[in-house]
C-alpha positions in Angstrom: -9.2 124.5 48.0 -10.2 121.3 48.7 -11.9 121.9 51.8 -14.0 124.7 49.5 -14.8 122.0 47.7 -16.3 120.1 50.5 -18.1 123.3 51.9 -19.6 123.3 48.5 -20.6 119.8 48.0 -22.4 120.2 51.5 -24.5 123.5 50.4 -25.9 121.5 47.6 -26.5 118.4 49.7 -28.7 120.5 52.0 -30.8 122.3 48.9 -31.3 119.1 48.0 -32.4 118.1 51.6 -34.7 121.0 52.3 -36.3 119.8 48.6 -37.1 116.7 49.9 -38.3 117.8 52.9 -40.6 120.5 52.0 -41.9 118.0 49.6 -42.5 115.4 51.8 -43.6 118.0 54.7 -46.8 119.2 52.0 -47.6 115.1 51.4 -47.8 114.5 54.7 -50.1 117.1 55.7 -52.0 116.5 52.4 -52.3 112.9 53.5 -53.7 114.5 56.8 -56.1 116.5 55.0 -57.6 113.6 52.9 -58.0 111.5 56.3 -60.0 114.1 57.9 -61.9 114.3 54.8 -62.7 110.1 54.7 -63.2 109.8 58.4 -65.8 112.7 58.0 -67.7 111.0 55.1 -67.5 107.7 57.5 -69.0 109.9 59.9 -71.2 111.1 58.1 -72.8 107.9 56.5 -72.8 106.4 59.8 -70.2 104.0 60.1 -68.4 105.7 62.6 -70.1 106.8 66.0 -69.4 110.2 67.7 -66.6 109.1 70.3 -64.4 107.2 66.8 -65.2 109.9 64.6 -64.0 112.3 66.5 -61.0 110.7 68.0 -59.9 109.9 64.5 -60.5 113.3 63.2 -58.4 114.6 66.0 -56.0 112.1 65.8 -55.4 112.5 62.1 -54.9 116.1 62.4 -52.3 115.8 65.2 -50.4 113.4 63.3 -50.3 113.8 60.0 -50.9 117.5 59.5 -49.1 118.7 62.5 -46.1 116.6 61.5 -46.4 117.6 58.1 -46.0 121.2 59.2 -43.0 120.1 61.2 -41.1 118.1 58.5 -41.9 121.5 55.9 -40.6 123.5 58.7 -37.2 121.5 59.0 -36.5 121.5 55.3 -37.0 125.7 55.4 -34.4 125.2 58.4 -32.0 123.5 56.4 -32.2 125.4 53.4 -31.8 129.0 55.3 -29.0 127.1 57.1 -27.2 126.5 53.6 -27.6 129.6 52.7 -26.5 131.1 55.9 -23.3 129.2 55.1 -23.2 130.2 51.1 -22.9 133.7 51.9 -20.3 133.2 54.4 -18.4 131.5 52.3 -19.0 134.1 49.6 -17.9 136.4 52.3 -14.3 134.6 52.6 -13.9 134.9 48.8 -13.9 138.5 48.8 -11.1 140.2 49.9 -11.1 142.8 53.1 -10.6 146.1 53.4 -7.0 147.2 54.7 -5.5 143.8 53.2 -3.2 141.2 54.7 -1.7 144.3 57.1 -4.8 145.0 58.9 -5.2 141.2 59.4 -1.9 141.1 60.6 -2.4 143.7 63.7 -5.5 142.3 65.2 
């Protein structure tokens, strides 16, 4: 029983995970989207030439959104991962069909 417990305690652990890392995955690649969105103005006013502007633009959207996608993408692995393992150990809760004799003969 205790090492259900354990199993358990490590399901939640990893909703809470994927939580945190979905949130932080859409802050990252809102943080992106903002940058792109202040390097354009910049670019737009003047202050940055063509060759910065660009690079920045690029940059930013490699970075930030692309690793914000990544990060989301990682929590949705976690959590399907917990969930993978809350139904198998749903699965060993219920009992099988042919009981302990069928067990017994394989």
């Amino acid at each position: 029983m205790e090492r259900r417990t354990v199993i358990n305690g490590k399901i939640d652990h990893a909703w809470k995970v994927e939580r945190i890392l979905q949130w932080l995955g859409w802050g990252l690649g809102c943080l992106g989207v903002v940058g792109i969105v202040v390097f354009s103005v910049l670019w737009a006013v003047g202050d940055l030439d063509d060759e910065q502007a660009l690079s920045l633009l690029i940059g930013t959207a490699l970075a930030s959104i692309l690793s914000g996608a990544t990060v989301y993408g990682s929590g949705v692995n976690v959590g399907l991962g917990a969930e993978r393992l809350n139904l198998a150990v749903g699965d060993a809760d219920q009992p099988q069909p042919g009981g302990a004799s069928q067990a017994a003969g394989h």
